[in-house]
C-alpha positions as CSV (number, residue, x, y, z in Angstrom):
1,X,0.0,0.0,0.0
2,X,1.6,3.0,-1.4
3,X,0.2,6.2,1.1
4,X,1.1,9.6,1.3
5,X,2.4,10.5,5.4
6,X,-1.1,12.0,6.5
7,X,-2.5,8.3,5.5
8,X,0.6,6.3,7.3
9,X,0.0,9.1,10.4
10,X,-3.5,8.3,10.3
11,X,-2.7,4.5,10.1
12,X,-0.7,4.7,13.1
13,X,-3.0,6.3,15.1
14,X,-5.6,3.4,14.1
15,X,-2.8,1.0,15.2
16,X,-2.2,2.2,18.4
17,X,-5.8,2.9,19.1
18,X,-6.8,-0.9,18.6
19,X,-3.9,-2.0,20.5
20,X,-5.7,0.2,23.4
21,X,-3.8,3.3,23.7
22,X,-6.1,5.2,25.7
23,X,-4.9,8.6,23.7
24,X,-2.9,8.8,20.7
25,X,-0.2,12.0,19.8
26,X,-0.7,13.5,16.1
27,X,1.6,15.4,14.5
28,X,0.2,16.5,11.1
29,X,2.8,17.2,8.0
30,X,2.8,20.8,6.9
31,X,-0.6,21.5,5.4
32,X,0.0,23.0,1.8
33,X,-1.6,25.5,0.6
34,X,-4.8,26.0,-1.1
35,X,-4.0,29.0,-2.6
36,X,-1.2,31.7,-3.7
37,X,-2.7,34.2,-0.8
38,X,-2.1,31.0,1.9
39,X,1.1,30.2,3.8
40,X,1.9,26.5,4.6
41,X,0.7,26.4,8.4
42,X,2.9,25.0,11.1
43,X,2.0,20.9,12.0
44,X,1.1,21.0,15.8
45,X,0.8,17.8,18.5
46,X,-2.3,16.7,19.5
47,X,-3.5,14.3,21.4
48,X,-7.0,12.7,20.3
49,X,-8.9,10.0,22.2
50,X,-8.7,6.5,21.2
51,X,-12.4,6.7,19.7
52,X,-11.3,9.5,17.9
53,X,-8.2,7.8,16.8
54,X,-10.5,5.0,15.3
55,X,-12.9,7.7,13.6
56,X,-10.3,9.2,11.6
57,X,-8.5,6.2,10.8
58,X,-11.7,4.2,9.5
59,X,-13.2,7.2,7.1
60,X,-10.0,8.5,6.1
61,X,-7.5,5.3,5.1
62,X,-8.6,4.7,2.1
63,X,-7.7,1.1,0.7
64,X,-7.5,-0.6,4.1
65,X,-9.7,-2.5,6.3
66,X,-9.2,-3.5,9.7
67,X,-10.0,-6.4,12.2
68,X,-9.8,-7.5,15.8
69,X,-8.2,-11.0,14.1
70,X,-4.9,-11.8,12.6
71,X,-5.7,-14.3,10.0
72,X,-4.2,-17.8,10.0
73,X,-2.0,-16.9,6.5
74,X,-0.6,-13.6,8.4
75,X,3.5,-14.8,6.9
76,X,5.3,-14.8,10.6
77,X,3.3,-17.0,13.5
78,X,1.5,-15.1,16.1
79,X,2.5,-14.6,20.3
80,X,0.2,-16.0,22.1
81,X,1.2,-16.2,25.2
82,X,-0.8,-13.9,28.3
83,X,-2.4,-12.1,25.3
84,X,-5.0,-9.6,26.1
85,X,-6.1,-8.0,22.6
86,X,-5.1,-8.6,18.9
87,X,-5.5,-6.3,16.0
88,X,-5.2,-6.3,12.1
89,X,-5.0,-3.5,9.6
90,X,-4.5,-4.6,5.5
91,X,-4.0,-3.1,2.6
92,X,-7.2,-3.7,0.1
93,X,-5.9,-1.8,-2.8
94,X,-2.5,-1.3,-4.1
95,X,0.6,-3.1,-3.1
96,X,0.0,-5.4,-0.4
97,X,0.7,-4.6,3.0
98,X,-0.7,-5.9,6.7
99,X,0.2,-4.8,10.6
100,X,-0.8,-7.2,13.1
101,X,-1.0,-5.7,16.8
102,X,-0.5,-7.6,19.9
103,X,-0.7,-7.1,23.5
104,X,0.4,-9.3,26.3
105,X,1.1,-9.1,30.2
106,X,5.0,-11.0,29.1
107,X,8.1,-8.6,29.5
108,X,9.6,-7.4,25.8
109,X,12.9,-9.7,26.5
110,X,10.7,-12.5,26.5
111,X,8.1,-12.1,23.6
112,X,11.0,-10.8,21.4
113,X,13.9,-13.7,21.8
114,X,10.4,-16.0,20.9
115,X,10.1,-13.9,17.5
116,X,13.8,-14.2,17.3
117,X,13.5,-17.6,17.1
118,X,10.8,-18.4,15.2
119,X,12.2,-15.7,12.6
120,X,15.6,-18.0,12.6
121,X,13.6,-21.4,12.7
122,X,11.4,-20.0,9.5
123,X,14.7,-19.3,7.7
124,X,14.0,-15.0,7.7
125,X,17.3,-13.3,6.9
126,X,17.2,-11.1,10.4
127,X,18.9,-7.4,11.0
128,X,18.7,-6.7,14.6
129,X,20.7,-3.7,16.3
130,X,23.8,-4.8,17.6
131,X,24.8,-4.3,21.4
132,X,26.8,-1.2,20.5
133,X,24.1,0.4,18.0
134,X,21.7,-0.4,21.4
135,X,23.6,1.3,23.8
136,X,24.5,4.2,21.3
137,X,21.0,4.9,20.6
138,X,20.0,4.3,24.2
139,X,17.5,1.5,23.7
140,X,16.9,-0.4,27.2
141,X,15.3,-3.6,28.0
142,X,11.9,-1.8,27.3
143,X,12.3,-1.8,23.4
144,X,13.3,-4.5,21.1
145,X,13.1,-4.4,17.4
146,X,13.8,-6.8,13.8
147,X,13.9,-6.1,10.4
148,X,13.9,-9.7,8.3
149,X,13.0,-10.8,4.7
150,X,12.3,-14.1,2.9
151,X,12.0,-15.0,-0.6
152,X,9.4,-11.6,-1.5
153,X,8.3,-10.8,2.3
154,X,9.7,-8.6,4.4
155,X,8.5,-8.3,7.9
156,X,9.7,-5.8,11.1
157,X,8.7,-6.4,14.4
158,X,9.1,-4.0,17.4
159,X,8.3,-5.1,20.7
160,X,8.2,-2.4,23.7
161,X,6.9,-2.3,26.8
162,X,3.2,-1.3,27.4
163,X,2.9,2.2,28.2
164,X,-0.3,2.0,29.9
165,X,0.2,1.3,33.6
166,X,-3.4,-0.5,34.3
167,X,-1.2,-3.1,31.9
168,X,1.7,-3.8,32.5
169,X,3.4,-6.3,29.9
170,X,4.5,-5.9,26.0
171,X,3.1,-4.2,23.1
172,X,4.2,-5.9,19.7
173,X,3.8,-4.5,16.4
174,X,4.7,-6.7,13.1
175,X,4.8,-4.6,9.7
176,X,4.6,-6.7,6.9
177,X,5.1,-6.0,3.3
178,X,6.3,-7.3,-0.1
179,X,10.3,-6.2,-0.4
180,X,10.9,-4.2,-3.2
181,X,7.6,-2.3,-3.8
């Protein structure tokens, strides 16, 4: 699915609101304008209410359709361990694309060295950040992340932990997509 960043903004916010973000924060690309007597205006953060999050997302994502299920054929095998909530967003028209959302009461460490290895046991060529990359870029035992491909997939799989404190546990987002479109 080939989108423009308002649609991948608004795509996100429809991911993190079905994974149960209680709030999601916006930050709009410059709005051009509409004509020669208008400036551009300056993007601003905003934070919208999950139901809000949804509204948007569902009437303005055109080519996409979403679901509470991650279907059996999703390419890479799904946590599902503690899990609380599932989610599933797909591309409908244009090149296809799918995120599956996951939430779970396991730690990040935990639901990420299983992805690990079920990424090395399906025979996915994995990047992960190195120890040093990790410590330059400051990413702690809260956030874990994998780019991999195989044959024409490519998947990337972040796991972090949940931000919301009524619960505690992972959030785990998988990006999939055909490699090279």
């Amino acid at each position: 699915m080939s989108m423009s960043l308002p649609s991948r903004v608004l795509v996100l916010s429809l991911s993190m609101a079905l994974a149960g973000a209680s709030s999601v924060s916006v930050c709009p690309t410059l709005a051009a304008p509409q004509s020669a007597n208008q400036s551009y205006q300056q993007p601003t953060n905003q934070k919208i209410s999950r139901e809000e999050a949804l509204k948007i997302a569902r009437t303005q994502v055109p080519g996409s359709q979403h679901s509470t299920t991650i279907p059996k054929n999703f390419p890479v095998p799904v946590y599902t361990s503690n899990v609380s909530k599932t989610n599933f967003i797909h591309s409908t028209k244009g090149n296809p694309s799918a995120s599956a959302n996951i939430i779970t009461s396991d730690d990040p460490a935990k639901v990420f060295k299983w992805y690990q290895a079920v990424c090395q046991r399906d025979k996915w060529k994995m990047q992960v950040p190195t120890d040093k990359l990790r410590a330059t870029t400051k990413m702690d035992s809260n956030f874990y992340m994998l780019d991999a491909t195989k044959q024409h997939h490519r998947i990337m799989i972040y796991c972090y932990k949940n931000p919301d404190p009524r619960q505690p546990g992972s959030i785990v987002n998988i990006a999939w997509s055909i490699a090279g479109r």
